[in-house]
C-alpha positions in Angstrom: -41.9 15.2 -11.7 -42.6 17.5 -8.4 -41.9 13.9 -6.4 -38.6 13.1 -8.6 -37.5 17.0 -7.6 -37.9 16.6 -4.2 -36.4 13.5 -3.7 -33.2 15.1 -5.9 -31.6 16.6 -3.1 -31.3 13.7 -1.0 -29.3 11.4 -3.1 -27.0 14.4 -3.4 -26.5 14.9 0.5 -26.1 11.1 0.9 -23.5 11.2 -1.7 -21.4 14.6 -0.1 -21.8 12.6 3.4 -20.1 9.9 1.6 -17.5 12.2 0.7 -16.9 14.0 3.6 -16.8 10.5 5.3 -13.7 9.2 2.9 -12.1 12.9 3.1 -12.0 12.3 7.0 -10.7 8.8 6.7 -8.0 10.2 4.1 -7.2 12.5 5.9 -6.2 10.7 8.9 -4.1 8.2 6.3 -2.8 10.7 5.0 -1.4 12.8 8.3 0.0 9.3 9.5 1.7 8.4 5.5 3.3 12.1 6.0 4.8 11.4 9.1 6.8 9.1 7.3 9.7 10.4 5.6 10.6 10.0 1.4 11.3 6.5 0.9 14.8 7.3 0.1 15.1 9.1 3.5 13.6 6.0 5.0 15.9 3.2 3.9 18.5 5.4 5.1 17.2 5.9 8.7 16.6 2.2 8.6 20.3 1.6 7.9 21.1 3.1 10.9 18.7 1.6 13.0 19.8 -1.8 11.6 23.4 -1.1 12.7 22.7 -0.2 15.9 20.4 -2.8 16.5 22.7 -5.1 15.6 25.3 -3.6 18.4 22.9 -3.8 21.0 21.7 -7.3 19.9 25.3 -8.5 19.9 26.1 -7.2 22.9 23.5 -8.9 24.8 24.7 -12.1 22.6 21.1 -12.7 20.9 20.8 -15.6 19.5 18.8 -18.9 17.9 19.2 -22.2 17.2 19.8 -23.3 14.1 16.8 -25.5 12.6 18.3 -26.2 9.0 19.5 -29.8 9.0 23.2 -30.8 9.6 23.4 -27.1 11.1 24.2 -27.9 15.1 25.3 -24.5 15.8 23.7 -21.4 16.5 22.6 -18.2 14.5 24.5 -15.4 16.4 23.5 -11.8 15.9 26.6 -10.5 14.0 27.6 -6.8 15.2 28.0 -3.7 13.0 28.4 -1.7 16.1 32.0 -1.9 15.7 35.7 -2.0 13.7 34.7 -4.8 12.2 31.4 -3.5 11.5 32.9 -0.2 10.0 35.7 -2.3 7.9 32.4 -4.5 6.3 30.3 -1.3 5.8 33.0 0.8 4.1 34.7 -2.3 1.7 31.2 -3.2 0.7 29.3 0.5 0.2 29.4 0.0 -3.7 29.6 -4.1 -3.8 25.8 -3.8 -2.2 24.8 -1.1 -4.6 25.7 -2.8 -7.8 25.0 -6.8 -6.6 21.8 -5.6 -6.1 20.0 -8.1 -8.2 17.3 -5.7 -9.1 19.3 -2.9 -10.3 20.6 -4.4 -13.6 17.2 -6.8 -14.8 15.6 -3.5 -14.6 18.0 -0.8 -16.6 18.3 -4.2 -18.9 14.2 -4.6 -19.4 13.3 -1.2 -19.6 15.8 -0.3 -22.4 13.3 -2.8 -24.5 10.5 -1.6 -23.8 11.3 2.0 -23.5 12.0 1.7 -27.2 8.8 0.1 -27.8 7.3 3.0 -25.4 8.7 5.6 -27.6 8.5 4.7 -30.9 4.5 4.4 -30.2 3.9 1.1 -30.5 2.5 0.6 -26.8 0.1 3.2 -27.2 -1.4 2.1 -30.2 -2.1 -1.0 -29.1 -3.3 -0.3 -25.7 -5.8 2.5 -27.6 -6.8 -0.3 -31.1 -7.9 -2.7 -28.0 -10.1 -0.1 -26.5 -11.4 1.4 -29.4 -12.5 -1.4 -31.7 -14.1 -3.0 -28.6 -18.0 -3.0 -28.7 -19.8 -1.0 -26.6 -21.0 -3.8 -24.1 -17.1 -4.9 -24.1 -15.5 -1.4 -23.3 -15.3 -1.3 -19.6 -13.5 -4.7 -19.8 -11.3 -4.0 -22.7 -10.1 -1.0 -20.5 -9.9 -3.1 -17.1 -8.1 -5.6 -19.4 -5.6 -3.0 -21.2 -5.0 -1.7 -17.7 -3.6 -4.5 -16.5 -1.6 -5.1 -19.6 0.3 -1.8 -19.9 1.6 -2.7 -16.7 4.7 -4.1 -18.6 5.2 0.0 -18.7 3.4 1.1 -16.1 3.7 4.6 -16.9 2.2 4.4 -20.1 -0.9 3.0 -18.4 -1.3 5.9 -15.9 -0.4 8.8 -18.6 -2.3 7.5 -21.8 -5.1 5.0 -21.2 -6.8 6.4 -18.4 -7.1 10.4 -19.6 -7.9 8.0 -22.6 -10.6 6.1 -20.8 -11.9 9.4 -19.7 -12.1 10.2 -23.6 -13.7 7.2 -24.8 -16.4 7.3 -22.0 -17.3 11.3 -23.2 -17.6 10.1 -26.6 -19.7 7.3 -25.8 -22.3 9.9 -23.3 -21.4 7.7 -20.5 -19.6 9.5 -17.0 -16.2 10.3 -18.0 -15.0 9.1 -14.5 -16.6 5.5 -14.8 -14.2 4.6 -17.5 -11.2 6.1 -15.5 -12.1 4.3 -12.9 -12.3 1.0 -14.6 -8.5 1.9 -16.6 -7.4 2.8 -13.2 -8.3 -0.2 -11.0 -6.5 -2.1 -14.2 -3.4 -0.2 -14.1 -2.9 0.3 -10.4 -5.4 -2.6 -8.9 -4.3 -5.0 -10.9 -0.9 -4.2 -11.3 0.1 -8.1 -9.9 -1.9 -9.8 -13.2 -0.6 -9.7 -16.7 -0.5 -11.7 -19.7 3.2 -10.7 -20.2 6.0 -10.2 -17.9 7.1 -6.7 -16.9 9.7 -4.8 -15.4 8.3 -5.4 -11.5 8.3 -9.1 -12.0 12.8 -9.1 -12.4 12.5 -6.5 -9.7 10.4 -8.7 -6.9 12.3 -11.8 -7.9 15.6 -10.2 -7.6 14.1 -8.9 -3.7 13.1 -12.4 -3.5 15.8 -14.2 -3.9 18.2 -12.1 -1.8 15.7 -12.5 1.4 15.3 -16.5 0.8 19.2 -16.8 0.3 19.5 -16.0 4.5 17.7 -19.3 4.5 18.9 -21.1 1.7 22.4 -19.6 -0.3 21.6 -21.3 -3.2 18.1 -20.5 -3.9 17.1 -19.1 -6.9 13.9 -17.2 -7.7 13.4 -16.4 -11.4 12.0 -13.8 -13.2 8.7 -16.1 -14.3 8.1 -17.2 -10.5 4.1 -16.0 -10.5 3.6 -16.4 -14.4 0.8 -18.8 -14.3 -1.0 -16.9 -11.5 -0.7 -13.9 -13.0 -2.0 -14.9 -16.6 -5.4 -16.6 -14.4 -5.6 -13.1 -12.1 -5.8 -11.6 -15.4 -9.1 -12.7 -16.4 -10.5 -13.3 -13.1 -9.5 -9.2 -12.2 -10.9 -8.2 -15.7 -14.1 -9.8 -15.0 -14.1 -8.5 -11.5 -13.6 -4.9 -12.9 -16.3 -4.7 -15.4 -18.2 -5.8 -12.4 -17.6 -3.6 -9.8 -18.0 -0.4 -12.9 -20.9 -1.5 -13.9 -22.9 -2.8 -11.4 -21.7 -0.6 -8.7 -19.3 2.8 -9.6 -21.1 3.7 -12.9 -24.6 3.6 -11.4 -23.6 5.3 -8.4 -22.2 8.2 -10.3 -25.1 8.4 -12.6 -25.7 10.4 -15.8 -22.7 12.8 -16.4 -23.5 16.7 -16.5 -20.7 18.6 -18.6 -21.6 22.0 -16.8 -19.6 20.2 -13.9 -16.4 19.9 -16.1 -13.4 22.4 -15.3 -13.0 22.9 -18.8 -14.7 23.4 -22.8 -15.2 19.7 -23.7 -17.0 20.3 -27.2 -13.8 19.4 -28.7 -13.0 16.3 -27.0 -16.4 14.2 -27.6 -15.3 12.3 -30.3 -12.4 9.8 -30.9 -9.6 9.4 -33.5 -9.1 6.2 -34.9 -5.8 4.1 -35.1 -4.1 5.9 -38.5 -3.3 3.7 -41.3 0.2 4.3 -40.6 0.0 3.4 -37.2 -2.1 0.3 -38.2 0.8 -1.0 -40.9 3.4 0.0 -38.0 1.9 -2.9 -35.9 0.6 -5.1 -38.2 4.8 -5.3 -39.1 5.3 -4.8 -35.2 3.2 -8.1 -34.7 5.0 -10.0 -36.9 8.1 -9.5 -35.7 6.5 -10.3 -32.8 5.6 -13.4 -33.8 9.1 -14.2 -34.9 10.5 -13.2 -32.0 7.9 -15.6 -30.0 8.8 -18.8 -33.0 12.1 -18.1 -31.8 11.9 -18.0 -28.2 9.9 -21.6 -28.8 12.2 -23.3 -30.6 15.1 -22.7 -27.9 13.2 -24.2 -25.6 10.2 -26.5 -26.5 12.3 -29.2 -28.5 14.4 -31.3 -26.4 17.3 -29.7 -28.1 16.3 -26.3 -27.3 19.3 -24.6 -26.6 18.4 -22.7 -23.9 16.8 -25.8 -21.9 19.1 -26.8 -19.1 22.2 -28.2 -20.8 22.6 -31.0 -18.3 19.2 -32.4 -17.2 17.8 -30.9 -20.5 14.5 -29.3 -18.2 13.1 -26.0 -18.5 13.1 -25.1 -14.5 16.3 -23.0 -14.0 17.2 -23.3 -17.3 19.1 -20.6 -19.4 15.9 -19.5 -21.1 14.3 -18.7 -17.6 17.2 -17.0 -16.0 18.1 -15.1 -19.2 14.2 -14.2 -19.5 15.4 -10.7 -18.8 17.4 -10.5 -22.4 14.0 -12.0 -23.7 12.1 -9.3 -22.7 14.9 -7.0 -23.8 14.6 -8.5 -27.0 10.5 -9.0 -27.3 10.2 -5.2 -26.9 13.2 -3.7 -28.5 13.0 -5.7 -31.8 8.7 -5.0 -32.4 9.7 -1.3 -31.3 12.0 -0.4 -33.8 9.8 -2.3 -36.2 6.3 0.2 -35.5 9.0 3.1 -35.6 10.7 2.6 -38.6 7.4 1.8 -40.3 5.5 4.9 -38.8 8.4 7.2 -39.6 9.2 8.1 -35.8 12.6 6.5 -36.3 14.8 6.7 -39.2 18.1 5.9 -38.3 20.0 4.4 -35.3 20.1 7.4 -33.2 16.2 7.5 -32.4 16.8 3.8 -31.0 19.6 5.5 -28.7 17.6 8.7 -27.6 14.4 6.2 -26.8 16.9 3.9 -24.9 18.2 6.9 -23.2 14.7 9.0 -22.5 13.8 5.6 -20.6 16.8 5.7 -18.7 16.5 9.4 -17.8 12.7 8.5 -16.0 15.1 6.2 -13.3 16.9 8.9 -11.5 15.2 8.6 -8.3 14.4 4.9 -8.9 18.6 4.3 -9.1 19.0 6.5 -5.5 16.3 4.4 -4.0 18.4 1.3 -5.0 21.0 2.5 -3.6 19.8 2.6 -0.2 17.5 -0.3 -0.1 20.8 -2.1 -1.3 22.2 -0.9 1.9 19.6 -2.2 3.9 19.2 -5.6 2.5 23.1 -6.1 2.7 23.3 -4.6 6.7 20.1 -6.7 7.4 21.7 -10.0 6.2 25.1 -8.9 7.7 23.7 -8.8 11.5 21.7 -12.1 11.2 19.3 -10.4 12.2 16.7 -11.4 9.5 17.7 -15.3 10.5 16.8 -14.8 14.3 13.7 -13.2 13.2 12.7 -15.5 10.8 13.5 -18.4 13.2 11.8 -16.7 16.4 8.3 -15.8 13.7 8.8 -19.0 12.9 8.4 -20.6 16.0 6.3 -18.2 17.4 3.5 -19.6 14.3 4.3 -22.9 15.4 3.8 -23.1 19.2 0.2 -20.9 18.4 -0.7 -23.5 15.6 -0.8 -21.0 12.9 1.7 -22.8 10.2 -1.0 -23.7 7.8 -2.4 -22.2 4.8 -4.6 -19.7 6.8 -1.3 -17.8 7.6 -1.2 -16.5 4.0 -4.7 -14.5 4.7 -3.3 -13.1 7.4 0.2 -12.1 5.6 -1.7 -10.9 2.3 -4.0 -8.2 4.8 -0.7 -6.9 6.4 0.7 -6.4 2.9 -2.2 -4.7 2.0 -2.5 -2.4 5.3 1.5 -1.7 4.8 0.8 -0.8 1.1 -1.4 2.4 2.6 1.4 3.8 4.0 4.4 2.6 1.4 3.0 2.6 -2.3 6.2 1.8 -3.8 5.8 -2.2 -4.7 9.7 -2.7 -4.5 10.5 -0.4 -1.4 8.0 -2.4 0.5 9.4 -5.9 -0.4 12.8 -4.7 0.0 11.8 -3.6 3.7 9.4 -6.5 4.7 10.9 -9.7 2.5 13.7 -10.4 4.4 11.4 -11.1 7.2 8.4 -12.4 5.8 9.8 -15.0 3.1 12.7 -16.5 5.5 10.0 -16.7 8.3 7.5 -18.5 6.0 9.9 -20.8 4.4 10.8 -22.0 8.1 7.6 -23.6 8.0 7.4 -25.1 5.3 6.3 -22.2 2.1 8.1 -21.7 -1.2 9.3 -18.0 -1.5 7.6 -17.8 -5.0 3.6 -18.6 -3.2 5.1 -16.2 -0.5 5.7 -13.7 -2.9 2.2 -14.5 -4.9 0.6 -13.8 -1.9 2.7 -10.7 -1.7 1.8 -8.9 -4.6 -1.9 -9.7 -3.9 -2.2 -7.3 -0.7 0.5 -4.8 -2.4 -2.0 -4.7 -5.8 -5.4 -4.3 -4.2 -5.1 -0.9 -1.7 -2.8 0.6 -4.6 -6.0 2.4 -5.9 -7.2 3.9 -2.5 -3.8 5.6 -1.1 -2.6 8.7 -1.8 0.9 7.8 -1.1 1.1 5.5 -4.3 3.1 7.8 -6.7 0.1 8.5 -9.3 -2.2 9.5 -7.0 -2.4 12.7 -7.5 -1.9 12.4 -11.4 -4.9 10.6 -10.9 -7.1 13.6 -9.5 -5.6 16.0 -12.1 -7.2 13.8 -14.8 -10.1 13.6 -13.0 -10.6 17.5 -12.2 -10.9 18.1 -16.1 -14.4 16.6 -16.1 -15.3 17.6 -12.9 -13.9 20.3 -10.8 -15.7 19.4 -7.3 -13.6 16.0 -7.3 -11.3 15.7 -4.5 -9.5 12.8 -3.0 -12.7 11.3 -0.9 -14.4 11.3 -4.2 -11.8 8.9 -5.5 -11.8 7.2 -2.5 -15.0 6.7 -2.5 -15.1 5.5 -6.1 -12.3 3.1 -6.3 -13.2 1.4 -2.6 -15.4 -1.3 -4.1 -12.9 -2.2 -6.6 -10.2 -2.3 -3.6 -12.9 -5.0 -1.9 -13.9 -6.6 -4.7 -9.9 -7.4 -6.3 -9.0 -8.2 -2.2 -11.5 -10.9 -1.6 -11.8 -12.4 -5.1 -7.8 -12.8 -5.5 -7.7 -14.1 -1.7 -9.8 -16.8 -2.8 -8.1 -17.5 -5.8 -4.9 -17.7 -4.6 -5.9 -20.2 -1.9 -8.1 -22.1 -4.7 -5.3 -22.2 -7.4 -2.7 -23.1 -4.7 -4.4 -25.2 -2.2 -7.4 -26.5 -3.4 -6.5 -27.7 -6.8 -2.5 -27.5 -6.3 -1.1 -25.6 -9.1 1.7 -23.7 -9.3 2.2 -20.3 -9.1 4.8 -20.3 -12.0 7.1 -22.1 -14.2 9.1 -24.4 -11.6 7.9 -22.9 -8.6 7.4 -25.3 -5.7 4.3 -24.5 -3.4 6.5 -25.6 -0.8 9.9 -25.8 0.8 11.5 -28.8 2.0 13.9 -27.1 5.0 15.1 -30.5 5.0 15.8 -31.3 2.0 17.8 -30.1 -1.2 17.0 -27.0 -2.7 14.3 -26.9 -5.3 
């Protein structure tokens, strides 16, 4: 026992060196991610820039040749800097704003499954998953339920991981072991999912707008990473339980509730899914189900009618570009299902308020649309994005770097960007109208570009304070123990950042390259520049 004692203190100094050696680090990323301005501010400053770029570009008469076939011409640098330029910005200020092929497919998909949100049907699940999971299955059923409530991310962050917190207490395991394993679902794996979500219209939308410099008629749909995210999600739930298990949960050790910031004697046990709740979704999953039988029979027979109505296929067919009324639907219909049954709503105007109160939580997300609207619309005015995508292009060629290995490099920046930038959408919006036209000049579809995208952007969510929850994150965490500060978390959720970044690097390169799958319903792995498009 005297040995045990003295050796105490050392595992305890290792563990505070630890700390103080994340807290450093943090600090340092986070005094560079506050030089930055809000990312509001930022799209707005790089408006500006853009346009005065583009003056100074066109005055010194930058510009490329044209590699797109029967395109002889050049790409000239097209000047904002002037009359004209003033003319394009003022007729087109709101045109930008409400073209922006994000904007709607989001207000549209979140009215579903804001309903779905409030009447109390997404929590339920998300906690009947956790709960009835046995014992040896609980850190995986909260990875896994992680990444599922990403089809409303905020439910993930604000119930299931104060919940996993919960559910570990009750179990006398470390409270933060089971946070940490809800929140590398929610946050690290926020990429992977069984079902689609409001990000995946959002990126597609991005998407689409930065591969139409290249190609005008390109479309990217909603369902453009669907079969590599339903693979990620077993392959990141797998990794999870790993990484808690084996590495964060020992490493914490045995929980001591003097540590906690608050009386926990009330919140050891767990209350189980209600019978009301349970009828709510055993009614919810039926209509479900119908909603699914449905959705099946307008597309799997060959007279489905939302298969293409000319070649009769599924790729770019009604069904997929409508598959933000689908999710509209698949949410809304289940929602008001659970709520009627449960008693949370009784007549039509609970629908309304729940569509609304969804609404009102995309204030600042509508003003950041705005601007980043702006900026995608200047950056494909100037040609800009063209000559830069032409001039990366070439420079990858004449270095030799034009195969596959270019996506490791791409899917590191992503994630190195993503420390500074949390926000998923406001990075693509900056960086895909360079990255996808660039990488479609040699020869890559924008849905793997964007697969690879979401990779780096998922991974280094969990380990920067500038993604939005961060600090939500640490006020959960400060109920069970008040010394926890931001190298604690850090330190905690690093292994799952490493872990998620190699395993879905290989994947990616294994699902794409080795065995040749796609990364989604009709995607193409690749892009004929010569050819028709796909």
């Amino acid at each position: 026992m005297s040995k045990q004692g003295s050796d105490s203190p050392e595992p305890s100094r290792q563990r505070m060196e630890e700390r103080g050696w994340f807290t450093r680090f943090l600090d340092t990323v986070e005094w560079l991610g506050n030089l930055l301005p809000h990312p509001v501010t930022l799209f707005a400053i790089l408006c500006v820039i853009m346009i005065f770029i583009s003056g100074v570009a066109g005055f010194f008469d930058l510009s490329v040749q044209d590699p797109r076939p029967g395109e002889d011409g050049e790409i000239r640098t097209n000047s904002l800097l002037n009359g004209d330029g003033l003319r394009w910005l003022v007729e087109n200020l709101v045109s930008n704003f409400v073209g922006f092929a994000p904007l709607g497919v989001v207000l549209v998909a979140l009215l579903g499954v804001g309903v779905a949100d409030k009447s109390g049907l997404l929590s339920a699940v998300i906690r009947s998953i956790v709960i009835k999971a046995p014992p040896k299955l609980i850190v995986a059923a909260l990875v896994f339920s992680g990444i599922i409530s990403n089809t409303a991310s905020e439910m993930g962050y604000v119930v299931l991981i104060p919940l996993a917190g919960l559910i570990f207490l009750g179990l006398g395991r470390h409270p933060l072991a089971g946070m940490a394993a809800a929140f590398a679902g929610v946050s690290g794996g926020y990429s992977a999912n069984l079902l689609l979500g409001t990000i995946d219209p959002l990126l597609a939308g991005i998407t689409q707008e930065a591969a139409q410099l290249i190609d005008p008629s390109y479309r990217v749909d909603a369902t453009a990473n669907y079969f590599f995210m339903i693979i990620s999600t077993f392959v990141i739930t797998a990794v999870g339980t790993f990484v808690t298990t084996k590495i964060v949960e020992p490493k914490l050790g045995s929980y001591d509730p003097s540590v906690a910031s608050e009386d926990l004697s009330d919140e050891t046990s767990l209350d189980p899914i209600s019978d009301t709740e349970r009828r709510g979704m055993k009614w919810a999953g039926i209509a479900a189900l119908g909603m699914i039988f449905l959705f099946a029979l307008s597309v799997v027979p060959e007279w489905g009618v939302l298969r293409h109505p000319e070649t009769g296929e599924v790729a770019h067919s009604p069904f997929l570009n409508g598959i933000v009324a689908l999710i509209f639907i698949f949410f809304l219909v289940p929602g008001v299902v659970f709520g009627v049954v449960t008693g949370e709503m009784r007549n039509d105007q609970d629908v309304v308020n729940a569509m609304a109160s969804a609404m009102s939580t995309l204030g600042l997300y509508i003003v950041l649309v705005f601007f980043a609207a702006q900026f995608v619309s200047i950056f494909g005015e100037t040609n800009l994005g063209r000559i830069l995508a032409v001039l990366g292009a070439n420079g990858l060629q004449n270095i030799g770097l034009t195969g596959p290995l270019v996506f490791l490099f791409f899917i590191l920046m992503c994630g190195m960007v993503n420390l500074s930038l949390g926000s998923a959408s406001a990075q693509w919006a900056v960086t895909a109208p360079i990255f996808v036209p660039m990488l479609m000049l040699i020869g890559y579809s924008p849905e793997v570009i964007q697969a690879a995208y979401r990779i780096g952007d998922s991974t280094t969510n969990i380990i920067t304070p500038m993604m939005s929850y961060f600090g939500l994150i640490m006020a959960f965490m400060v109920k069970y123990d008040r010394n926890t500060g931001i190298g604690t978390i850090i330190a905690m959720m690093l292994p799952f950042s490493i872990f998620f970044l190699i395993t879905w690097i290989c994947l990616f390169f294994i699902w794409v390259f080795l065995l040749g799958m796609p990364v989604g319903p009709g995607a193409p792995t690749y892009y004929d520049i010569g050819g028709a498009t796909p």
